[in-house]
C-alpha positions in Angstrom: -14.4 4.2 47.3 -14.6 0.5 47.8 -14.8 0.1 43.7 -11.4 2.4 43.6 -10.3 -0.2 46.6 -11.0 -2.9 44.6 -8.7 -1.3 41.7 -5.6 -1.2 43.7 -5.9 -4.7 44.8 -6.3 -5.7 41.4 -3.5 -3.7 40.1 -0.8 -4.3 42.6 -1.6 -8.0 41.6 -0.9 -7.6 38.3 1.9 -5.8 38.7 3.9 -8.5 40.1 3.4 -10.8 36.5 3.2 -10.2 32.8 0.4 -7.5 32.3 -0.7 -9.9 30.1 -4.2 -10.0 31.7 -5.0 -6.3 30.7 -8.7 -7.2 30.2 -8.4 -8.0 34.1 -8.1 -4.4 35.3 -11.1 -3.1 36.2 -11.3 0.5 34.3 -13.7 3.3 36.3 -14.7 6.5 34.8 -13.2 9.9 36.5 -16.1 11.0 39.3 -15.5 14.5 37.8 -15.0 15.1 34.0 -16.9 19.3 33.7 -16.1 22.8 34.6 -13.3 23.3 37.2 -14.5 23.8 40.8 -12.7 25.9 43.6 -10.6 23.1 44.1 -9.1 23.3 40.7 -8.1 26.6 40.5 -5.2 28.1 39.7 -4.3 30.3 42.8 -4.7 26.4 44.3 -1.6 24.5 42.7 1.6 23.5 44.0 2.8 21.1 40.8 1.8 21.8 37.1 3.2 20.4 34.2 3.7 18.1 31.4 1.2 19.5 28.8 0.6 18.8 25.5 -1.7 20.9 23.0 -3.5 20.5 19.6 -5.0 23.0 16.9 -8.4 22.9 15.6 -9.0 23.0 11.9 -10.3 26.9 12.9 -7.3 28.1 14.6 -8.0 27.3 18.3 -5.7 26.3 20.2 -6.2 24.0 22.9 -3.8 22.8 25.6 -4.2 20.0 28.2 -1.5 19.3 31.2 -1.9 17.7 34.7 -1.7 19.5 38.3 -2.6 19.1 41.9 -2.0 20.7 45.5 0.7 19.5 46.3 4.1 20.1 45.0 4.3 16.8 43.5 3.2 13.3 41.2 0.3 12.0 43.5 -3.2 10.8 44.0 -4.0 14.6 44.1 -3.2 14.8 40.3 -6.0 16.0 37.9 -6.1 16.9 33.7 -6.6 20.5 33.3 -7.9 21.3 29.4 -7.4 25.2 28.5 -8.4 26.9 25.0 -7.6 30.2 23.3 -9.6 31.8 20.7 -7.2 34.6 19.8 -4.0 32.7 19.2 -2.7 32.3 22.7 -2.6 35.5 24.0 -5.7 34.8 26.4 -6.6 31.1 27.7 -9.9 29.9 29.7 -9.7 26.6 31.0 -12.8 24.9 30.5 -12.1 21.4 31.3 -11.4 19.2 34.7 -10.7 15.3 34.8 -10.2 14.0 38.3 -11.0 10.8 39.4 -11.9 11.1 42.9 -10.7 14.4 44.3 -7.9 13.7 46.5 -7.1 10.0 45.8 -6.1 7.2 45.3 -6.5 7.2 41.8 -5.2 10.3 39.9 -5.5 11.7 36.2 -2.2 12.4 34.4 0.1 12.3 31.8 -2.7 14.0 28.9 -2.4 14.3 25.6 -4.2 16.4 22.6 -4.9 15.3 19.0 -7.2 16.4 15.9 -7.9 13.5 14.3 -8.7 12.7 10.6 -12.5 13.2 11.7 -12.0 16.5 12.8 -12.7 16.0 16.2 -10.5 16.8 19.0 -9.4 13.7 21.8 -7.9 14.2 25.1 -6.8 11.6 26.1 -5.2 10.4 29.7 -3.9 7.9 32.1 -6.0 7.2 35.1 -4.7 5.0 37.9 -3.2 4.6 41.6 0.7 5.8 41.3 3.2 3.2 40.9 0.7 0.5 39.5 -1.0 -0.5 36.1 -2.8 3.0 35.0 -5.4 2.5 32.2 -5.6 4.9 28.9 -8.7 7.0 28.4 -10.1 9.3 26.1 -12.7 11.9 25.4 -14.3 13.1 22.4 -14.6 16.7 21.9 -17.2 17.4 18.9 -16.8 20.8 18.1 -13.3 22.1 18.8 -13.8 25.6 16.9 -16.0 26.1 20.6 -14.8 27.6 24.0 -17.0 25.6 25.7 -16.8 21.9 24.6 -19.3 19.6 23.9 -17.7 15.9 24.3 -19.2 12.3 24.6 -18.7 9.8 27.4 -15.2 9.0 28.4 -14.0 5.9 26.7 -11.6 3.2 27.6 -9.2 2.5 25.1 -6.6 -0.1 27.0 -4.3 -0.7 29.8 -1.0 1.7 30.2 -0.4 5.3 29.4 0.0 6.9 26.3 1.6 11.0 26.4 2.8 10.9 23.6 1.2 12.0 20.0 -0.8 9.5 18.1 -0.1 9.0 14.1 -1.9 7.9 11.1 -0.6 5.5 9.0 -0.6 5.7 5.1 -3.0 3.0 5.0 -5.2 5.1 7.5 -5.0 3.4 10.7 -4.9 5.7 13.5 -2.1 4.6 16.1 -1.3 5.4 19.9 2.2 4.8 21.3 0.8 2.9 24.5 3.2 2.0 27.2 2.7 0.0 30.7 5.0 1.9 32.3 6.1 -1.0 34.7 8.2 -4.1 34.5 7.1 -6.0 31.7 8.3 -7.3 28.2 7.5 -5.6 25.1 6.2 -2.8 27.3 6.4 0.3 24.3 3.3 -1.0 22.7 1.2 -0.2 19.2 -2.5 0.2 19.6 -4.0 0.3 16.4 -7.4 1.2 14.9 -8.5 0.6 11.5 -12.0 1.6 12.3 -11.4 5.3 12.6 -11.0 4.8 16.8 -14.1 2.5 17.2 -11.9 0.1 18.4 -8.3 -0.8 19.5 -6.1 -3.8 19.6 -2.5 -4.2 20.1 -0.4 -5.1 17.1 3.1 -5.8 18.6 5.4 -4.1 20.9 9.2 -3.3 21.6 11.1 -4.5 24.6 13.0 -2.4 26.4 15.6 -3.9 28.0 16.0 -3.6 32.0 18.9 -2.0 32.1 18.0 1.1 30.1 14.8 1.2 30.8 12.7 4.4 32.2 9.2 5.6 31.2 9.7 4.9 27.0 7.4 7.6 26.0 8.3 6.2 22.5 6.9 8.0 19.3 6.2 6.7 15.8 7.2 7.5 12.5 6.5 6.2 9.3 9.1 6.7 7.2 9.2 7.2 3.2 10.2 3.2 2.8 7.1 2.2 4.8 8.5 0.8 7.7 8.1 2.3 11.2 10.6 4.0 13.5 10.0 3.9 16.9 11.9 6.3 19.3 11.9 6.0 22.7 12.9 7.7 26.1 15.6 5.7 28.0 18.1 6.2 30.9 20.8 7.0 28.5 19.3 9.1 25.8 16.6 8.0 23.0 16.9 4.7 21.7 15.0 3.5 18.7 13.8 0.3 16.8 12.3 0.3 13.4 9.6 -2.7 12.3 9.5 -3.7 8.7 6.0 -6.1 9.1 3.5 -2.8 9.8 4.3 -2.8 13.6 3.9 -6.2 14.2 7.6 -7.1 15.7 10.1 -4.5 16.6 13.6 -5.8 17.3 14.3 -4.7 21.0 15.2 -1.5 21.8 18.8 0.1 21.5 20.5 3.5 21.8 20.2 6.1 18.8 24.2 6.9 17.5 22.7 9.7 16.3 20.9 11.8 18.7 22.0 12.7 22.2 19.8 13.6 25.0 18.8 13.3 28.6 15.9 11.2 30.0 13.2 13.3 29.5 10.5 13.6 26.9 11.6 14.7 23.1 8.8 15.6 20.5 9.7 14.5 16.9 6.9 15.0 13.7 6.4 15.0 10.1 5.7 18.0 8.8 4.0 19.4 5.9 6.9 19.2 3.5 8.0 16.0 4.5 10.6 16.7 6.6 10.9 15.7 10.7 11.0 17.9 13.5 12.7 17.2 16.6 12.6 19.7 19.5 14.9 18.4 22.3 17.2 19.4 24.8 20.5 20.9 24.2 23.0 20.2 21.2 22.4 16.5 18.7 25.9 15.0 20.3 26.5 16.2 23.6 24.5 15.2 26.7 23.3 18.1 29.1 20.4 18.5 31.7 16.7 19.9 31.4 17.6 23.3 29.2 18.8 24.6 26.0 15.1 23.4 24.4 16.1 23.2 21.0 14.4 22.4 17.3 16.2 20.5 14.5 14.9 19.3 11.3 15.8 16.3 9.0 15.1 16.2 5.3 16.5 12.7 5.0 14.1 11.1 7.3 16.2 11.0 10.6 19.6 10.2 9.1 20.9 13.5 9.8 19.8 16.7 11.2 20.6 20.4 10.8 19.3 23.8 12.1 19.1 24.2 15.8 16.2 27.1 16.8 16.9 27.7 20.4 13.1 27.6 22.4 14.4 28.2 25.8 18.2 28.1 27.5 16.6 27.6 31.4 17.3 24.8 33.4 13.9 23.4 34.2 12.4 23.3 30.4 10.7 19.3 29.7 8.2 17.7 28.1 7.5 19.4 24.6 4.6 18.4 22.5 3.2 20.4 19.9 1.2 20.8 16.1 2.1 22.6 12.4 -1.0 23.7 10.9 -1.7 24.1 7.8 -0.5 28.0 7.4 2.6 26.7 8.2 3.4 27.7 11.9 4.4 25.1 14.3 3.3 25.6 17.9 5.0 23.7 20.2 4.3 23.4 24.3 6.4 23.2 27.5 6.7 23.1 31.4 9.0 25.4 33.2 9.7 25.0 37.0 6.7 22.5 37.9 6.8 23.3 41.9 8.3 26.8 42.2 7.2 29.0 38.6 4.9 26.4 37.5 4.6 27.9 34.2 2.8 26.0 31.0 4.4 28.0 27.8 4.2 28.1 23.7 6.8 28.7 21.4 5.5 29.5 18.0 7.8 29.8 14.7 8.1 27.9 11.1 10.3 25.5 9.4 12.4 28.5 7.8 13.6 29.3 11.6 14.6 26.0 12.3 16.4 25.0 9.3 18.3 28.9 9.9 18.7 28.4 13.3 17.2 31.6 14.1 14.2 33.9 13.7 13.9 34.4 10.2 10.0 34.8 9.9 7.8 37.2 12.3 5.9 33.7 13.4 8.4 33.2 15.5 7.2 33.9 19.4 8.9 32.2 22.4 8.3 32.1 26.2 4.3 32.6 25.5 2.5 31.9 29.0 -0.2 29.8 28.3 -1.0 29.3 32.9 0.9 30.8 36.0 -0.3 28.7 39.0 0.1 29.2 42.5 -0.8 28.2 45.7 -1.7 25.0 47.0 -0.8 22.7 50.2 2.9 24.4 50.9 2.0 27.6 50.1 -0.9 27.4 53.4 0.8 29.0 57.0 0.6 26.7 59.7 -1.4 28.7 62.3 0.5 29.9 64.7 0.6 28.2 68.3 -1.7 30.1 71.5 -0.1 31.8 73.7 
């Protein structure tokens, strides 16, 4: 307790300057990082949501999103990890991060990736809310398994990072790493060139203050070689593209192109070349939380065409997802954090999205990946003595 005391102090600090004394924060490991205990179950949740989900080189799926008791984004928070062995009609969650079991510090905000080495990463942000959170990860060494065997939880930096990493042509593996507070340059590169040994920070984008809300930027590289950086923002995405590798960005400004609320967007490469973006609602009209929709681009981003609907529901956020190399592109979503609380998989290939409709039996919406319930307001107050 006093070392997670000693945290907060330390954060709320920094949080009043720069950030740029990352080295300063004082990173501790989650107390609890094994098989999910009583507290964790899923008859025990109020708030789920946010997930994000990988495939292994095998064919099983894995999908990772963060939850707690209460009905909310608080120190209750913890990482849930699930798998399924027969392609998402059954999942088993195997895997618990929390920090300290009811606060301060909470687990959120995961994320899922196979990397070139073939081993899986979950990765997550760990800190007190509303201060400087710090990124970790976990390797998991044989992801064809139910029942994972990982190393040691490693720090990578300062920030959070929910969004998918990428790997550049020239093979360096890079995080979109954001401190998710009011600094400069806060959408950040982390880059390794020594296949995740280590991690430095090649440059950043600034967001300005005035649009500015969680960035969850992504990365692409495009066919030219420079590097197009996306972002979340107030009004929509906004974007930046660095022609020096990453190391400057010009500062962040709103896409004329694509239309969107704040939330969370997914975009990715896929096998053929061209980009997938799964959003909400139509390219040039604004709307809420619904109408998750997929679009491809065969001119790297300049235009897009299709429009495979995922979901119409109000309540539908925070896609993330993987094509594999049959083809099929799995993508993952929340529905209805506090009241349906449902984690779900929409599966389908490039063929459907460039139709705008099922054209190949792949495609298979509204899978339920968890249903949670319970937690602290689904509990009856006793009732008073007579």
């Amino acid at each position: 307790m006093l070392k997670h005391i000693a945290l907060i102090v330390i954060t709320l600090v920094l949080t009043s300057f720069s950030v740029a004394e990352d080295q300063l924060v004082s990173p501790i490991p989650a107390s609890h990082v094994g098989p999910p205990k009583p507290l964790h179950a899923v008859t025990n949740r109020a708030f789920q949501g946010i997930p994000s989900m990988a495939v292994s080189p095998g064919g099983r799926l894995w999908a990772t999103w963060y939850a707690g008791i209460t009905p909310r984004e608080d120190h209750n928070n913890y990482v849930v990890l699930s798998t399924s062995g027969d392609g998402g009609k059954s999942w088993k969650e195997v895997l618990i991060v929390d920090p300290d079991e009811g606060g301060p510090v909470r687990a959120f905000d995961p994320e899922l990736w196979v990397a070139p080495d073939g081993k899986l990463r979950l990765i997550w942000a760990q800190g007190p809310k509303n201060a400087l959170a710090n990124v970790w990860s976990l390797k998991i060494e044989d992801p064809e398994s139910e029942q994972p065997t990982y190393a040691k939880p490693e720090h990578i930096t300062a920030g959070v990072m929910m969004c998918k990493p990428v790997v550049l042509s020239t093979g360096e593996w890079v995080l979109p790493v954001s401190t998710w507070i009011k600094t400069a340059k806060s959408a950040r590169m982390v880059v390794s060139t020594d296949r995740g040994a280590t991690w430095s920070v090649r440059g950043a984008c600034h967001v300005p203050k005035k649009i500015r809300e969680y960035d969850e930027h992504m990365f692409i590289e495009r066919k030219d070689g420079s590097l197009w950086l996306l972002a979340r923002t107030r009004n929509g995405i906004g974007e930046s593209v660095s022609t020096d590798r990453g190391v400057s960005w010009p500062d962040l400004k709103l896409s004329t192109t694509i239309v969107a609320p704040t939330a969370r967007f997914f975009i990715r490469r896929l096998s053929s070349g061209n980009l997938l973006l799964v959003k909400h609602g139509p390219l040039t009209k604004r709307i809420g939380r619904s109408h998750l929709t997929a679009y491809l681009s065969t001119d790297d981003g300049k235009t897009w065409n299709g429009g495979l609907l995922l979901d119409e529901r109000n309540g539908v956020s925070y896609p993330d997802g993987q094509q594999t190399a049959d083809g099929i592109i799995r993508i993952v979503y929340d529905f209805s954090r506090t009241r349906s609380r449902h984690i779900l998989m929409a599966s389908f290939r490039e063929e459907d999205v460039s139709a705008g409709k099922p054209m190949t039996d792949a495609v298979k919406l509204r899978q339920l990946v968890s249903n949670a319930s319970g937690g602290v307001e689904k509990k009856k107050t006793p009732s008073p003595g007579p």
